[in-house]
C-alpha positions as CSV (number, residue, x, y, z in Angstrom):
1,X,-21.5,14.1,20.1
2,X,-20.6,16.5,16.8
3,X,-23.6,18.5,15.6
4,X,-24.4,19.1,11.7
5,X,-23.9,22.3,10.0
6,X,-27.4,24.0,10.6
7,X,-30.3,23.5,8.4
8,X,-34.2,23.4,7.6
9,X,-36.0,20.7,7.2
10,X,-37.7,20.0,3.6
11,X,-39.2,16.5,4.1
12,X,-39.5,13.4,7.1
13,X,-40.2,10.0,6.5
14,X,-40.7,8.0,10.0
15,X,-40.8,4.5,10.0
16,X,-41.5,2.1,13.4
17,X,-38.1,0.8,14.1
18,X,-37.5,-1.8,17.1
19,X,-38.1,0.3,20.6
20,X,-39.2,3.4,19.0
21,X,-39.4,5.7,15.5
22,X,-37.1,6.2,13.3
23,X,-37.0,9.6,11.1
24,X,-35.2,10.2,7.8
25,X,-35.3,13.6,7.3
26,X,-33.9,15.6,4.5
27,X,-33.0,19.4,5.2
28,X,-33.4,21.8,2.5
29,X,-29.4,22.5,1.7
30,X,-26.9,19.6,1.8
31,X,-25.5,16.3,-0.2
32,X,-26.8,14.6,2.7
33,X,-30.3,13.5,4.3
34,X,-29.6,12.3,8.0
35,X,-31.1,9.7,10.5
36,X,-32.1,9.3,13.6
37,X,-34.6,7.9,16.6
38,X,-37.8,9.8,17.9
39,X,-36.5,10.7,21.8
40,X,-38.7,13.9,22.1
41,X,-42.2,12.7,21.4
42,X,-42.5,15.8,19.6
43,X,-42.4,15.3,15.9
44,X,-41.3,19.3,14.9
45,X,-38.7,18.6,18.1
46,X,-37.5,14.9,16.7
47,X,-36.9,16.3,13.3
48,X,-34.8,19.2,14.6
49,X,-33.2,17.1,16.9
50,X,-32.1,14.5,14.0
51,X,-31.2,17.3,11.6
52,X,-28.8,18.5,14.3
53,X,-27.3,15.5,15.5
54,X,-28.2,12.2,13.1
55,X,-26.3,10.4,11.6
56,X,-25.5,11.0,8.1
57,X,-28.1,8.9,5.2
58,X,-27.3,9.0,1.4
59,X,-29.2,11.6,-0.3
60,X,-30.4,9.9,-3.1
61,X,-32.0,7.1,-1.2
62,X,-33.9,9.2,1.2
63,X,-35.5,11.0,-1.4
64,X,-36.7,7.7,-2.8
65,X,-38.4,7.0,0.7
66,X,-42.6,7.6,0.9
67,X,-42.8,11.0,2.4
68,X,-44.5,11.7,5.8
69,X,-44.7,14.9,6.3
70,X,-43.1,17.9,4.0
71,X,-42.1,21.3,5.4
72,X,-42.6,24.7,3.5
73,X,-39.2,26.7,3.2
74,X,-41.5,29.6,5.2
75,X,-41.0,27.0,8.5
């Protein structure tokens, strides 16, 4: 499995997805937003997890998604 180029998160969206969540999570550098399934049950744990390994998600269209939780650039 190739990892992403490092980043902070700026925003997840989750959505339930078939067996499990699903997070969308856009980082705060990058053309890309990236997605990925919940496997932690640890929502700080699952978004790093995703950021590091998802798979990549078009930018524009995850910014268009309802936001569940947004990060501050201090986190």
């Amino acid at each position: 499995m190739s990892a992403n180029k490092p980043n902070k998160p700026k925003q997840v969206s989750w959505f339930n997805g078939c067996g499990g969540r699903i997070g969308v999570v856009v980082g705060l550098e990058g053309e890309h937003a990236y997605i990925g399934a919940a496997l932690c049950h640890d929502e700080d744990s699952d978004v790093a997890h995703i950021l590091k390994f998802g798979a990549k998600f078009p930018l524009a269209a995850a910014l268009l998604l309802p936001v569940s939780k947004s990060y501050s650039e201090q986190e």
